[in-house]
Structure formats: structure tokens, C-alpha cells
C-alpha positions in Angstrom: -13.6 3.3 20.8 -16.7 5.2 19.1 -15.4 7.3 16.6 -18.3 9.2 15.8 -19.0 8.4 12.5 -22.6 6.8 12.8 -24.7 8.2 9.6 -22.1 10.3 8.4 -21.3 10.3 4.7 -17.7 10.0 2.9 -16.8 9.5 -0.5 -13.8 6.8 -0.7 -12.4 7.0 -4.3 -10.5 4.0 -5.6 -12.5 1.7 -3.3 -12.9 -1.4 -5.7 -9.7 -2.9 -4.4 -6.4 -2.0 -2.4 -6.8 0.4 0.6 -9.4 2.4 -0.6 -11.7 -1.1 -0.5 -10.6 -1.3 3.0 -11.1 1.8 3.8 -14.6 1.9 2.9 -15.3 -1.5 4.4 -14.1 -0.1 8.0 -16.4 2.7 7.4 -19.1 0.9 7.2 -18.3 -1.1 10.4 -18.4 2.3 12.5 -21.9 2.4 11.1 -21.0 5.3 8.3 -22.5 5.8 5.4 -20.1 5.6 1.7 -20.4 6.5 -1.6 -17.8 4.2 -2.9 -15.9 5.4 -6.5 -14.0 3.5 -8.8 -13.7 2.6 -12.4 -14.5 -1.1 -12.5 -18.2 -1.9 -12.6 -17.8 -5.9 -11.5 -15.7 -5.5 -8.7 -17.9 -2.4 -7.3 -20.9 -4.6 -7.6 -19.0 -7.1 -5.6 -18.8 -5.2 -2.9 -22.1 -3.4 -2.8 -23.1 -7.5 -2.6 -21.1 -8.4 0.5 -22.2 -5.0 1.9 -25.5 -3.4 0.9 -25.0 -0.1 2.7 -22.4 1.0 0.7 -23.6 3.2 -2.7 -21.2 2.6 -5.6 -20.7 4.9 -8.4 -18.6 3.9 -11.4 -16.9 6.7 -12.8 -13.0 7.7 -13.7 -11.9 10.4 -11.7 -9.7 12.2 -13.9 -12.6 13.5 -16.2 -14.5 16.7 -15.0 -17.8 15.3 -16.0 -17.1 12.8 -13.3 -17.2 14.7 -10.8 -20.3 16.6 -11.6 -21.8 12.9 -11.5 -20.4 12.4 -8.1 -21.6 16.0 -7.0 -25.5 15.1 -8.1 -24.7 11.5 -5.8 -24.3 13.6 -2.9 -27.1 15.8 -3.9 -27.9 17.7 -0.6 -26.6 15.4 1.7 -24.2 16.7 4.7 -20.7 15.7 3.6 -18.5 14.6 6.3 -15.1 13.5 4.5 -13.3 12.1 1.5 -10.8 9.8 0.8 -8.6 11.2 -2.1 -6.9 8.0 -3.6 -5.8 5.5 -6.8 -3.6 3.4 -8.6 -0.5 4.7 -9.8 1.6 5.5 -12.6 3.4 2.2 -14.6 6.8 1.4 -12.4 9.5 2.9 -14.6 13.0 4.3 -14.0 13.9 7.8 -15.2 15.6 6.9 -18.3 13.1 5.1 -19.3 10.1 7.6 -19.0 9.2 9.4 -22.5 7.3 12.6 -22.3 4.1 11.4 -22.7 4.5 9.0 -19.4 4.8 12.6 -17.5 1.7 14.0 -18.9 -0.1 11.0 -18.1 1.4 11.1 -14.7 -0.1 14.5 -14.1 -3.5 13.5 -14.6 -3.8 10.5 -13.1 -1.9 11.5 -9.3 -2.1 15.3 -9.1 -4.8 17.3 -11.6 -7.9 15.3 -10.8 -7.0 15.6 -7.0 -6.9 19.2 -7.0 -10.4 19.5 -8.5 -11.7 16.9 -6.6 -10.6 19.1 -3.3 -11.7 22.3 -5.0 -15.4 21.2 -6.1 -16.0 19.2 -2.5 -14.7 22.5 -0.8 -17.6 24.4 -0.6 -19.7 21.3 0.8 -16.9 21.3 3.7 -16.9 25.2 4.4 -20.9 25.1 4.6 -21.1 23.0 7.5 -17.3 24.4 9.2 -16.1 20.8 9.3 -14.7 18.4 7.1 -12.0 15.3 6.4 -9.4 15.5 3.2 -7.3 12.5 3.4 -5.3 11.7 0.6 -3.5 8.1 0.2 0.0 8.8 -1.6 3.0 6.6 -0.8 6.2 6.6 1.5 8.2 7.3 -2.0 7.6 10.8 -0.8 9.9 11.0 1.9 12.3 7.8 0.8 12.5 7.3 -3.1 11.7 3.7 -4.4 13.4 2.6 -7.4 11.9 2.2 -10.6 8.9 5.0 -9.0 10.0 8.3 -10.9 6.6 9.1 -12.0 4.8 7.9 -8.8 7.2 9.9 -6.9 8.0 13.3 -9.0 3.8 13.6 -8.9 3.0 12.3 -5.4 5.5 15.0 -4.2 3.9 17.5 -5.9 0.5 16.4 -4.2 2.5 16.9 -0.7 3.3 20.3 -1.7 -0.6 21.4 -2.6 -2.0 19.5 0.0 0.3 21.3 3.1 -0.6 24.4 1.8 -3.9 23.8 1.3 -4.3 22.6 5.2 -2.7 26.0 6.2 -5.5 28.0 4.2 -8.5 25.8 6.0 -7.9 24.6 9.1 -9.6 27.8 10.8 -12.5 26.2 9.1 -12.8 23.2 11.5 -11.4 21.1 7.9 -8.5 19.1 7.9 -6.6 17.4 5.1 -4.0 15.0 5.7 -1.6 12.2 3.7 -1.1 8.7 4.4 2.3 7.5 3.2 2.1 3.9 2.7 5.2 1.3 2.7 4.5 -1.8 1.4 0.9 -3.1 1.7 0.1 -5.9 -0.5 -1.8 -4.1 -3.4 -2.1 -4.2 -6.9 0.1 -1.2 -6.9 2.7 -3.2 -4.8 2.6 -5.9 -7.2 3.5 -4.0 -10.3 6.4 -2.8 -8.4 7.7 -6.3 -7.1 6.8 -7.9 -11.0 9.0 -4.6 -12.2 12.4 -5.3 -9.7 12.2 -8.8 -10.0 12.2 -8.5 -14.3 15.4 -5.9 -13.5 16.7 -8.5 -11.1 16.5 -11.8 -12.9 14.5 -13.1 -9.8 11.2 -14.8 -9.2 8.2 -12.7 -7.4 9.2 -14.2 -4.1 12.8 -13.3 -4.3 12.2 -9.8 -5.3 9.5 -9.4 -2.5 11.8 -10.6 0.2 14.5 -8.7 -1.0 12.1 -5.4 -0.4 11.4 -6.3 3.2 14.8 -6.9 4.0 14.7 -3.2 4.0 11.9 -2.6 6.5 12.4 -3.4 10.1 9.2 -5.1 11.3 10.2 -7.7 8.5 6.6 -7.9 6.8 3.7 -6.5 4.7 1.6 -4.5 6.2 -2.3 -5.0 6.9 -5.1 -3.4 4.7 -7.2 -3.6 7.5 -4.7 -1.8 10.4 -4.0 1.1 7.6 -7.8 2.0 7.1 -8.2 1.6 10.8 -6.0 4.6 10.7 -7.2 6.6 7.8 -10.8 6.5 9.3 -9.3 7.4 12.5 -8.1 10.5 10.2 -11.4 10.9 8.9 -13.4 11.0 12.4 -14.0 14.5 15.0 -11.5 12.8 17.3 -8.1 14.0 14.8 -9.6 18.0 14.6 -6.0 18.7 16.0 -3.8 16.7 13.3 -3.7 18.6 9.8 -1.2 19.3 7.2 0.4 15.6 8.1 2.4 13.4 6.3 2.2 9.9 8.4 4.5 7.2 7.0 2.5 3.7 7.4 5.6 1.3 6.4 6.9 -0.6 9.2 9.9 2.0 9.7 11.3 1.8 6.5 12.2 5.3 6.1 14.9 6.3 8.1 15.0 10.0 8.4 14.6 10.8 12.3 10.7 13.0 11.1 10.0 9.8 9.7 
């Protein structure tokens, strides 16, 4: 299937490792062109080595002055779409979360994401078409333990991010979230190191433990979750906004999934 996407620039944050890495690698295979972000220099390198198209920027995406960095790599480009995503808060339970852990939480999942959105905006509005998607986690619809932080903030991402769609879509823009289950990321890991120090168990025990809860019994693939998210960021999803789609295997078990 052509998506559409030959020559067309996207900015994939968090694209060192984990989905936003496969995201931008499938990119590239529909012939796009990507500005990949992240905060580690080697492994950005890395990747601009195995695939030469691909500009990196190293910068942390929390920091305004970042962004104005990322704004002069564009320059005067046409910007078709970004991919709003990183790593998470530390796995903790409620109790024990100080303060601090919620203001760091803040910053990391929801502040930086809302100026991202509002200083790429204007880029989007110019040309009356453009692609928000935002990786977040299935902790939104179905809390995982020890994931108060991740959740409490990713929730609050949800929230902007609906009514943010609402306000655009007459623009021919679209913003949407992908809710991952479990995908074997560094994120992931944290998590499984976390329950299996709670549990007394080893890594493997823990991890199998976890997918006793989801119904197709395994991990999911990097590479079938970007093949989503660049269907997401392609002409063909104009009609699919304001979304929420669980990637997890059918672990959540509300009936809207």
C-alpha cells in the first residue's frame, strides 16, 4: 500500500530506541524524510549510520531552548507530522511517590508536550494539513500497578490532546494517541525489574506473570506498532482524530477498548 509519504518530513521525538526508533525507521522505508530527536548522542549516531537519510538532532525536549533548536532544523521546510513521544516516569506505587516525583512527572509526560504541539502548530495551520500523534500507554484506559506517575500524567495528556483535536480538525490536522500494552522497551523493562523486586521473582517470572493477563499471550512487535502509527501519520487517516487506539493484544477489557 503507498502511503503517501515519499519526501515528506516528520519529526519523531524519542527515536534513539523503543518505538519512536521504530517509528522513524518505517518512515524512512515509505521513502519519508525524519528529523529524529533524542537525548543520547551515541545511539543517534547509530542510527543515522545504518540509515543515512535520517537527520538526528540531540536535544532534551523538556527545555524551551530545545525546541527553538528543533524549529531552526526544520527551517522552512513543509512539515508534514510529528511523533510526540518518550520514556517515562520511574515505576512507583502511590505511597511511595514524594512530591518532588509529581513535579518531575509533569515535565517529563505533559508540559513539554503541550509546547511542543503549540510551537509546531502554526507550521501545520500554514499548509491546512498536518499529523499529531502522541505515544502514551494503555495505563490510560486500564491502570498498571506500580505506574501512578506514568498514569496520573499520561491521562492528563488524553484530556489536552481530545480537546485539542476538537479545536483543529477543520484545519485538515489531526492528532491522535497510541496506547501501547506491553512492547518490549526499555520502559517495559523498568516495569517488569519493578514487579518482580515487589514479587520476589526473577525477570522471567514477572514477565510471564504480565502476559498471563493479555489474551494473544505475547509481546507485541515494535515493528507492527510503527506500522500503525505511520499509518496515523499518512493522508489516508484524514478521517480518524481525537483517538485513543489501545495496541496491547486485548488486554484492556472495557467493551471501547
Amino acid at each position: 500500500m503507498d502511503l503517501r509519504l515519499k519526501n515528506k518530513l516528520f519529526i519523531v521525538s524519542g527515536a534513539s530506541s523503543g518505538f519512536g526508533k521504530a517509528i522513524a525507521i518505517t518512515l524512512t522505508k515509505e521513502d519519508a524524510k525524519v528529523i529524529a530527536v533524542a537525548r543520547g548522542i551515541d545511539k543517534l549516531e547509530a542510527l543515522k549510520k545504518e540509515y543515512p537519510g535520517i537527520e538526528t538532532v540531540s536535544l532534551d525536549m523538556t527545555l524551551s531552548e530545545s525546541l527553538n533548536a528543533l524549529a531552526k532544523a526544520v527551517g522552512n521546510r513543509e512539515l508534514t507530522g510529528i511523533v510526540v513521544n518518550a520514556g517515562g516516569p520511574p515505576a512507583k506505587a502511590f505511597l511511595e511517590t514524594e512530591i518532588g516525583d509529581w513535579d518531575e512527572a509533569y515535565k517529563n509526560i505533559l508540559r513539554w508536550k503541550v509546547e511542543l504541539t503549540r510551537t509546531f502548530l502554526p507550521y501545520f495551520e500554514k499548509n491546512n494539513y498536518g499529523r499529531y500523534v502522541f505515544i502514551e500507554s494503555v495505563s490510560v484506559k486500564q491502570p498498571t500497578p506500580n505506574l501512578v506517575l506514568s498514569t496520573s500524567l499520561r491521562l492528563a495528556v488524553t484530556g489536552f490532546v481530545k480537546t485539542f483535536s476538537n479545536e483543529i480538525a477543520h484545519k485538515g490536522i489531526t492528532a491522535n494517541i497510541m496506547a501501547p500494552g506491553f512492547h518490549m522497551t526499555p520502559a517495559l523493562e523498568r516495569v517488569i525489574v519493578k514487579n518482580s523486586e515487589a514479587g520476589e521473582l526473577s525477570f522471567d517470572e514477572s514477565l510471564k506473570n504480565m502476559l498471563q493477563n493479555v489474551p494473544t499471550g505475547k509481546i507485541g512487535s515494535l515493528e507492527d506498532f510503527a506500522s500503525l502509527a505511520v499509518w496515523l501519520l499518512s493522508p489516508l487517516s484524514s478521517y480518524v482524530t481525537g483517538q485513543t487506539l489501545s495496541v496491547d493484544g486485548g488486554s484492556v477489557k472495557g467493551i471501547m477498548g
